[in-house]
Biopython code that builds the backbone (N, CA, C, O; Angstrom):
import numpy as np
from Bio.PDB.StructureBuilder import StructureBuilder

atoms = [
    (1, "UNK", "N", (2.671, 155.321, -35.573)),
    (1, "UNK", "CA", (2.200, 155.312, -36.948)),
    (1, "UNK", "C", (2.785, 154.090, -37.663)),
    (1, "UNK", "O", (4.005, 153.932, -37.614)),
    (2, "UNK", "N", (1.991, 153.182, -38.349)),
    (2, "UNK", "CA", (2.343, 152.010, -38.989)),
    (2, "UNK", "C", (2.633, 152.170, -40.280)),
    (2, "UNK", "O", (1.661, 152.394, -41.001)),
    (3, "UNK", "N", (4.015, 152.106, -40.948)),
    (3, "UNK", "CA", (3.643, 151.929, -42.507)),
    (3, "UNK", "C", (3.695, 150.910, -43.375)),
    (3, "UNK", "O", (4.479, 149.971, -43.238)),
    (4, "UNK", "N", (2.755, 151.031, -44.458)),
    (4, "UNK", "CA", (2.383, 149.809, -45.108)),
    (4, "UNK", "C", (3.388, 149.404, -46.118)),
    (4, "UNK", "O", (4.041, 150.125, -46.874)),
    (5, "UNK", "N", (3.392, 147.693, -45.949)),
    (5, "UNK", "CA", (4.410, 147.387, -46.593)),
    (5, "UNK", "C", (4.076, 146.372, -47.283)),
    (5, "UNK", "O", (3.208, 145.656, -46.785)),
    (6, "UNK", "N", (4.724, 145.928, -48.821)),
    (6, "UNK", "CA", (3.834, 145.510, -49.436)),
    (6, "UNK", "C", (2.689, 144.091, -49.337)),
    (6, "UNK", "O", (1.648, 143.822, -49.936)),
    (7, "UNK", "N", (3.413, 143.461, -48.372)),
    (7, "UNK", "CA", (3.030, 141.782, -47.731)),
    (7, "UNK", "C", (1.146, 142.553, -46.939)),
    (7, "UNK", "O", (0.196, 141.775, -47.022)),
    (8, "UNK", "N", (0.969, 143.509, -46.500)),
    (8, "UNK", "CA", (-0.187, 143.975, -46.287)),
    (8, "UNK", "C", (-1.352, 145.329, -47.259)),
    (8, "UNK", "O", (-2.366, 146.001, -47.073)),
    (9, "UNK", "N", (-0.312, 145.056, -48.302)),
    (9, "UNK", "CA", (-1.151, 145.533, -49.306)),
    (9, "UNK", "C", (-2.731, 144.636, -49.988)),
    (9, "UNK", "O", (-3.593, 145.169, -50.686)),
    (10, "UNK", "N", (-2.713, 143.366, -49.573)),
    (10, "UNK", "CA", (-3.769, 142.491, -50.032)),
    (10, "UNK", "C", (-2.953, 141.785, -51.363)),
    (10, "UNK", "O", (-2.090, 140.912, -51.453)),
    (11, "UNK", "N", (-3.628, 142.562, -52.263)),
    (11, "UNK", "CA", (-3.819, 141.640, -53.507)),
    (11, "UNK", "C", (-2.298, 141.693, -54.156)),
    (11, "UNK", "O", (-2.151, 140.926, -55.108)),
    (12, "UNK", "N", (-0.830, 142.699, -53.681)),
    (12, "UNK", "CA", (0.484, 143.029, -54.562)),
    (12, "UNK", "C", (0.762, 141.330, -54.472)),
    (12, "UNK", "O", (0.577, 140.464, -53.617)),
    (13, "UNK", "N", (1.400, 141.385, -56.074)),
    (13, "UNK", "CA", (2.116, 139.914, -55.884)),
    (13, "UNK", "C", (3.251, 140.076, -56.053)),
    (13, "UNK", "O", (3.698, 141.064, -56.636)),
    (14, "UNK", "N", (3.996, 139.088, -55.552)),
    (14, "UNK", "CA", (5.260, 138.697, -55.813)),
    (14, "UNK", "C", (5.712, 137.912, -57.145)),
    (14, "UNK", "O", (5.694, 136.698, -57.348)),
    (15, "UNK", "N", (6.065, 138.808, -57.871)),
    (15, "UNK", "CA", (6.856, 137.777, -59.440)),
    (15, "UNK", "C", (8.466, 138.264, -59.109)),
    (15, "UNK", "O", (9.193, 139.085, -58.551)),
    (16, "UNK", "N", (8.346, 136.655, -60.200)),
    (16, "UNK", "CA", (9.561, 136.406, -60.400)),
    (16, "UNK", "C", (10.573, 137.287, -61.544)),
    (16, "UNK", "O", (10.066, 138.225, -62.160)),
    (17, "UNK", "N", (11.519, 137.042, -61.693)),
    (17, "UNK", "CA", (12.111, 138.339, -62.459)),
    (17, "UNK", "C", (11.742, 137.410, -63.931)),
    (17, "UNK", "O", (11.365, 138.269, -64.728)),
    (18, "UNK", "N", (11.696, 136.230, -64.529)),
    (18, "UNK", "CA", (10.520, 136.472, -65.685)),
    (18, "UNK", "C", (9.714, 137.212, -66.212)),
    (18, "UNK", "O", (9.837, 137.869, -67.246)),
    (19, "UNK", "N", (8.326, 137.079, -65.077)),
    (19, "UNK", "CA", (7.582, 137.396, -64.955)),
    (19, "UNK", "C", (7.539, 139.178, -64.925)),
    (19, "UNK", "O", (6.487, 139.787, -65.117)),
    (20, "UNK", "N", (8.876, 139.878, -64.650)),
    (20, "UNK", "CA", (9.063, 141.052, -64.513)),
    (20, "UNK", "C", (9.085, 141.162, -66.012)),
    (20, "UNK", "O", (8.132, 141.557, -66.683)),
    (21, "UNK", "N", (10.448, 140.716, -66.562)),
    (21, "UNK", "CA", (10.718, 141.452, -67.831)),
    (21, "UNK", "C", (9.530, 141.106, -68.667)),
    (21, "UNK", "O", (9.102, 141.985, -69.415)),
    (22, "UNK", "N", (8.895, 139.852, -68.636)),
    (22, "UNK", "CA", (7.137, 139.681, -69.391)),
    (22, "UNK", "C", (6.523, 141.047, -69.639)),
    (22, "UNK", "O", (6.033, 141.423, -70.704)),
    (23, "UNK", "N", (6.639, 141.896, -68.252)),
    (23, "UNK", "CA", (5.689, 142.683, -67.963)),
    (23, "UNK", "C", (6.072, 143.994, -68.358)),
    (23, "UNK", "O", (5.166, 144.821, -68.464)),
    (24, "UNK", "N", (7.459, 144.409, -68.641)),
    (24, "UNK", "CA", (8.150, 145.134, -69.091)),
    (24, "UNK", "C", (8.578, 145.096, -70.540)),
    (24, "UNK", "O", (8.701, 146.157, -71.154)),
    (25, "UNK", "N", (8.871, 143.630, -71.272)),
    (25, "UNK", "CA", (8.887, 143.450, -72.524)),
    (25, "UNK", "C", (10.628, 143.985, -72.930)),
    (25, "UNK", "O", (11.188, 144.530, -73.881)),
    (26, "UNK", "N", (11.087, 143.342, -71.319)),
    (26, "UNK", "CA", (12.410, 143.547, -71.747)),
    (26, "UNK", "C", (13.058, 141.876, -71.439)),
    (26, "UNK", "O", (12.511, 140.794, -71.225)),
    (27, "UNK", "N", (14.663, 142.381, -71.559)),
    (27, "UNK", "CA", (15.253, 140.713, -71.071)),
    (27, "UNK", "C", (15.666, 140.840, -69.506)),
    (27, "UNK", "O", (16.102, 141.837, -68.931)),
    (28, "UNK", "N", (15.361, 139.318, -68.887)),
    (28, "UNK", "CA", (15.744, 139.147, -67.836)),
    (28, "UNK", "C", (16.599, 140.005, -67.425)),
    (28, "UNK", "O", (16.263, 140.998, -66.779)),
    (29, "UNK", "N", (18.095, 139.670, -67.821)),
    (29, "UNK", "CA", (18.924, 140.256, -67.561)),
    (29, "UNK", "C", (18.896, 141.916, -67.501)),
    (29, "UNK", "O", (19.919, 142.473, -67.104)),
    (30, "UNK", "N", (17.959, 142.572, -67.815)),
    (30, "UNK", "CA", (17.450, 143.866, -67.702)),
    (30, "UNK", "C", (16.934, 144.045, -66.898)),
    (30, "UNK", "O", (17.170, 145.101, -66.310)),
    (31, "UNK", "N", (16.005, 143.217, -66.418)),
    (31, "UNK", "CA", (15.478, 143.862, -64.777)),
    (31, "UNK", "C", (16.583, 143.329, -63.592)),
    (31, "UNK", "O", (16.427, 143.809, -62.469)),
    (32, "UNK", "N", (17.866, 142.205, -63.829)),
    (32, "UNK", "CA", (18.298, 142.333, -62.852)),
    (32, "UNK", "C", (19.280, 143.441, -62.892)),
    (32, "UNK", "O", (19.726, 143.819, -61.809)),
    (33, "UNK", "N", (19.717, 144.066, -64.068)),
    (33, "UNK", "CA", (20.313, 145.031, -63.609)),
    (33, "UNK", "C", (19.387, 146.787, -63.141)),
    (33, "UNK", "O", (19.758, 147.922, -62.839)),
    (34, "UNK", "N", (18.111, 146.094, -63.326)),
    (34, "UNK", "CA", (17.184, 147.547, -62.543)),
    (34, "UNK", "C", (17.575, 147.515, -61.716)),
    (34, "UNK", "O", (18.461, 148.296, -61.366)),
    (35, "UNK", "N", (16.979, 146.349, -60.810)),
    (35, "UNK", "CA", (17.122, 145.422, -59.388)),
    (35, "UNK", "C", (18.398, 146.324, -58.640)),
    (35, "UNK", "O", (18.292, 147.080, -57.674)),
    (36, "UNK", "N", (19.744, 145.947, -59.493)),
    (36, "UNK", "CA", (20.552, 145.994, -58.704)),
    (36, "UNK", "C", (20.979, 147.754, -58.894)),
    (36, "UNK", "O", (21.942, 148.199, -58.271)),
    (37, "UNK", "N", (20.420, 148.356, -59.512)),
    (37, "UNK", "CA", (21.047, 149.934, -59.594)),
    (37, "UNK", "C", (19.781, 150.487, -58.747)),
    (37, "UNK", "O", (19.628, 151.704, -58.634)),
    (38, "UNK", "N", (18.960, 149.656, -58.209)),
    (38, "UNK", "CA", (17.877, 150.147, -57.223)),
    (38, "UNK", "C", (17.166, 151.284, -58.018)),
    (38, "UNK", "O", (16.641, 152.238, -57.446)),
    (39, "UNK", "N", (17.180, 151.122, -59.404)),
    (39, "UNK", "CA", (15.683, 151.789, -59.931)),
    (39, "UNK", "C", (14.089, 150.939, -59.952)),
    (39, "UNK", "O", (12.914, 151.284, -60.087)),
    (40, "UNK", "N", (14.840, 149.642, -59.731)),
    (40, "UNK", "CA", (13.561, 148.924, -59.644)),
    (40, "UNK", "C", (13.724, 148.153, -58.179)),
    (40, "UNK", "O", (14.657, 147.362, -58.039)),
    (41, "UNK", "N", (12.781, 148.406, -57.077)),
    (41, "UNK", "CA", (12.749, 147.367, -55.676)),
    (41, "UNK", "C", (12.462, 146.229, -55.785)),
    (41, "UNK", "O", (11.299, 146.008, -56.122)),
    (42, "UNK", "N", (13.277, 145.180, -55.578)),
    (42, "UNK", "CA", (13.268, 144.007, -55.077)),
    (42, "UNK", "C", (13.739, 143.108, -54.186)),
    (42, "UNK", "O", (14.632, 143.696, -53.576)),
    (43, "UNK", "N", (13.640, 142.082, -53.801)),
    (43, "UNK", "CA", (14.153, 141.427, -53.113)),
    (43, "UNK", "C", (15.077, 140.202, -52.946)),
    (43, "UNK", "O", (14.284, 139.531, -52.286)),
    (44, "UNK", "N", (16.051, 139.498, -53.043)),
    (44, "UNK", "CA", (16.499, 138.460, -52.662)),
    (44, "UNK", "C", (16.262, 137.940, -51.989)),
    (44, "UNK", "O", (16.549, 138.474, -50.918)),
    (45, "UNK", "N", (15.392, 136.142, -51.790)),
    (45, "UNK", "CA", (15.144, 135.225, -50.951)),
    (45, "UNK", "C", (16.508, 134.758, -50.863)),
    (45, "UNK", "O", (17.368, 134.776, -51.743)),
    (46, "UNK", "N", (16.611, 134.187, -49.250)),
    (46, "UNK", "CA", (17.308, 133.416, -49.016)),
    (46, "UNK", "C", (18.662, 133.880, -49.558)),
    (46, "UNK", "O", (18.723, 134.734, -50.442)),
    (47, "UNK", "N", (20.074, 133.139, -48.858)),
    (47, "UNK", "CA", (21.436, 133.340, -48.740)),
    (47, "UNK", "C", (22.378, 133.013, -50.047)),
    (47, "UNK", "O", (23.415, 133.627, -50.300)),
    (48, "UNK", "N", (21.934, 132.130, -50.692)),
    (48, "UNK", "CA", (22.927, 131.708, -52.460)),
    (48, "UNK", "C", (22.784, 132.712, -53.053)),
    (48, "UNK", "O", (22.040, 133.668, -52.831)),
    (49, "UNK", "N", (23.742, 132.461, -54.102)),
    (49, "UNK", "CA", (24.248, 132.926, -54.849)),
    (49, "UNK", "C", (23.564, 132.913, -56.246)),
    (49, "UNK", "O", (23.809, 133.660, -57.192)),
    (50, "UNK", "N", (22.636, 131.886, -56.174)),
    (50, "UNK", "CA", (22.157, 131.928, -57.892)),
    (50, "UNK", "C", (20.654, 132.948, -57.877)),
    (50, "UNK", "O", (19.672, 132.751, -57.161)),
    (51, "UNK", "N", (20.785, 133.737, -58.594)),
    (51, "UNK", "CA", (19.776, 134.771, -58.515)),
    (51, "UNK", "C", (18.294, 134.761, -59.008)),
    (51, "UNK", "O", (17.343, 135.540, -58.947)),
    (52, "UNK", "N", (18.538, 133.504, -59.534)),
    (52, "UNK", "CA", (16.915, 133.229, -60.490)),
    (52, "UNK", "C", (16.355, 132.705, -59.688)),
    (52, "UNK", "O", (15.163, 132.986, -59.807)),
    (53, "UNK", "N", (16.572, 131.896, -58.679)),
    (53, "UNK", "CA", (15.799, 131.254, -57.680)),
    (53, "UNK", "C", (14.965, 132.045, -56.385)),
    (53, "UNK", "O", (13.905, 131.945, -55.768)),
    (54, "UNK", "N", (16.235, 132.920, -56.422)),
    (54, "UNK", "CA", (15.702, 133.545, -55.213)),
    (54, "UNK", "C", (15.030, 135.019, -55.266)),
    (54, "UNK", "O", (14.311, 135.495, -54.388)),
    (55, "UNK", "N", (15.417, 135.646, -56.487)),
    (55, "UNK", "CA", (15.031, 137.216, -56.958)),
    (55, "UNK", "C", (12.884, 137.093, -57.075)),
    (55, "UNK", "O", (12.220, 136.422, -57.865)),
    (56, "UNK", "N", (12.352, 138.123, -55.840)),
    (56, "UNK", "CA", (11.226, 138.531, -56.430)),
    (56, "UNK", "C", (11.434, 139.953, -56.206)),
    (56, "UNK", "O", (12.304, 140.593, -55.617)),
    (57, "UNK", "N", (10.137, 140.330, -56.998)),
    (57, "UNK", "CA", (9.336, 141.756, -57.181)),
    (57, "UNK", "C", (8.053, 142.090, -56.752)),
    (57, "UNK", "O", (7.171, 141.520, -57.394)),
    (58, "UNK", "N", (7.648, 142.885, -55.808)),
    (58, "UNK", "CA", (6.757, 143.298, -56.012)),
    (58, "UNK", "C", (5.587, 143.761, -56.979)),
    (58, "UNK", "O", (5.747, 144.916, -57.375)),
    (59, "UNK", "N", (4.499, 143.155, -57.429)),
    (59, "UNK", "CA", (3.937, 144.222, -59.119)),
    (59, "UNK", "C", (3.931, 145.405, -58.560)),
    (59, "UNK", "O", (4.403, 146.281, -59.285)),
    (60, "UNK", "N", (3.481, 145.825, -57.290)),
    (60, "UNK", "CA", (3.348, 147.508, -57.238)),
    (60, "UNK", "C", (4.757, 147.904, -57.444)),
    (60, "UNK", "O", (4.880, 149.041, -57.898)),
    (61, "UNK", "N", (5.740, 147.317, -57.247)),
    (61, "UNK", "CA", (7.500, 148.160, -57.472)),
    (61, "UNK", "C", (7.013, 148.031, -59.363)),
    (61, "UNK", "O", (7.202, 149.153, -59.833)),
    (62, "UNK", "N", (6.715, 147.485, -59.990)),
    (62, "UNK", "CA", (6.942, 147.209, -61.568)),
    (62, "UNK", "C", (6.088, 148.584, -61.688)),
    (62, "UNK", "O", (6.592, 149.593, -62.182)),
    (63, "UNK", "N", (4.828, 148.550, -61.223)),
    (63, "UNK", "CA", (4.045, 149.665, -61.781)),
    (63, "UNK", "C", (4.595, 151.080, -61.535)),
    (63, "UNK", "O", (4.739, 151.999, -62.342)),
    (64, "UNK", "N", (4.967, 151.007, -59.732)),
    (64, "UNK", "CA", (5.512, 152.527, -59.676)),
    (64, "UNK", "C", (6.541, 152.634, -60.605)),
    (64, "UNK", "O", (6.394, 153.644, -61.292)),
    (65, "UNK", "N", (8.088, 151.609, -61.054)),
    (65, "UNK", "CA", (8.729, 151.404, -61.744)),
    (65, "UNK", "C", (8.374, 152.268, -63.226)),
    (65, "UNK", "O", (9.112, 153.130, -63.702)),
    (66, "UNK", "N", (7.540, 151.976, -63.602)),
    (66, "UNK", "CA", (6.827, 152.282, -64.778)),
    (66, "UNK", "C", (6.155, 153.833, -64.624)),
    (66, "UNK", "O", (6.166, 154.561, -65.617)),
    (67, "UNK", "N", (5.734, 154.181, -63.706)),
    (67, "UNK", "CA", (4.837, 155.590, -63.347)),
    (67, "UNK", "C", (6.134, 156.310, -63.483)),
    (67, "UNK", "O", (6.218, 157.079, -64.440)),
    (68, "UNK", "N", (7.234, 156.184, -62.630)),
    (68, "UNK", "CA", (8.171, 156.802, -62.733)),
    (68, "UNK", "C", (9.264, 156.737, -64.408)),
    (68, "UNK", "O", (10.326, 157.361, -64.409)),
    (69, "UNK", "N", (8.993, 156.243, -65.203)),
    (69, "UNK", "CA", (9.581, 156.252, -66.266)),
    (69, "UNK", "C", (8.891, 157.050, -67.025)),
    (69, "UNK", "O", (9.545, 157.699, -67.841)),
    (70, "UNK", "N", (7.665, 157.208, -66.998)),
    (70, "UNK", "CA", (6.411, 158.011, -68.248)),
    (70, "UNK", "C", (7.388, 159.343, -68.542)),
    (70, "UNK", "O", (8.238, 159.629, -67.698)),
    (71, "UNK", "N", (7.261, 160.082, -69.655)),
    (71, "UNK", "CA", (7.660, 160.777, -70.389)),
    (71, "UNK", "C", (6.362, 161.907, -70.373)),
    (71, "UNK", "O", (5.291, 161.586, -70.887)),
    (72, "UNK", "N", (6.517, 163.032, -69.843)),
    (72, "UNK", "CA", (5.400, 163.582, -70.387)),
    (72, "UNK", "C", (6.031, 165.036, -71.051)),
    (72, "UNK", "O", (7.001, 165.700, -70.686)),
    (73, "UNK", "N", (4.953, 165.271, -72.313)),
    (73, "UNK", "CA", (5.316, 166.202, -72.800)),
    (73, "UNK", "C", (5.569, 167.788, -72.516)),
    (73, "UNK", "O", (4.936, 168.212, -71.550)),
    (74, "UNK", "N", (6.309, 168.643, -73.132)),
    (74, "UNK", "CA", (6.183, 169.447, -72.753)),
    (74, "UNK", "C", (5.302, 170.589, -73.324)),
    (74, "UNK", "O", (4.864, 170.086, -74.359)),
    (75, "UNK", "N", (4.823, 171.776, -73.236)),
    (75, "UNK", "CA", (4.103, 172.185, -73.906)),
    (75, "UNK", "C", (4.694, 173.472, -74.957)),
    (75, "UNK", "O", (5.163, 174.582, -74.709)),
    (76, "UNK", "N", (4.485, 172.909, -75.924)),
    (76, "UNK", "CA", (4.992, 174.304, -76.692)),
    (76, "UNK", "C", (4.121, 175.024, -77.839)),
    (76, "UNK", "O", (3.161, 174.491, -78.397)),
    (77, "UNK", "N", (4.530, 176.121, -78.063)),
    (77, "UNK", "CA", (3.789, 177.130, -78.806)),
    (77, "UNK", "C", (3.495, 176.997, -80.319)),
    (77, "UNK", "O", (4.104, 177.280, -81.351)),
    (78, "UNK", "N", (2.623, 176.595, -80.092)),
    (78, "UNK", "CA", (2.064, 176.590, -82.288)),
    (78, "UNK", "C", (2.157, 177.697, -83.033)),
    (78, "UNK", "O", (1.455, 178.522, -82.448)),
    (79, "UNK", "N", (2.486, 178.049, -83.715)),
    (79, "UNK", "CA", (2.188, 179.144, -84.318)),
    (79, "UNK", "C", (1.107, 179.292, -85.889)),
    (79, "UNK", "O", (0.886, 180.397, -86.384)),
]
sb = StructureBuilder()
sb.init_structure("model")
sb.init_model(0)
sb.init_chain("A")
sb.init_seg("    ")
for serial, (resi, resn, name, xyz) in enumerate(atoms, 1):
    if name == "N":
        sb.init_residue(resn, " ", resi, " ")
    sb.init_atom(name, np.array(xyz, "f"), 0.0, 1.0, " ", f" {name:<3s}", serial, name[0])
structure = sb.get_structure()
């Protein structure tokens, strides 16, 4: 059994952690600390140390990212 990963999803792209918090409408420095508490999946290219160069994301990690944050209500009694 093969499982799919995102490089054979077709169309998932790879952004940059910019491009993350853009999409989130937060600061950089907010998705790298998603990144690194592993609420949000990403990846590190390559072996240095400087993280802006090498940090991508998946968009499907941003969206599930996001599916998994929704708030839904609960239901309660009107009277």
């Amino acid at each position: 059994m093969k499982t799919e990963t995102p490089s054979t999803r077709g169309a998932d792209q790879l952004l940059n952690a910019k491009q993350v918090a853009e999409r989130l409408q937060v600061h950089v420095a907010t998705v790298y600390r998603l990144a690194e508490s592993g609420r949000l999946k990403a990846l590190r290219l390559g072996s240095g140390q400087q993280r802006r160069r090498g940090f991508r994301c998946w968009a499907s990690s941003v969206d599930a990212y996001l599916g998994e944050s929704e708030i839904t209500p609960t239901a309660t009694e009107v009277a």
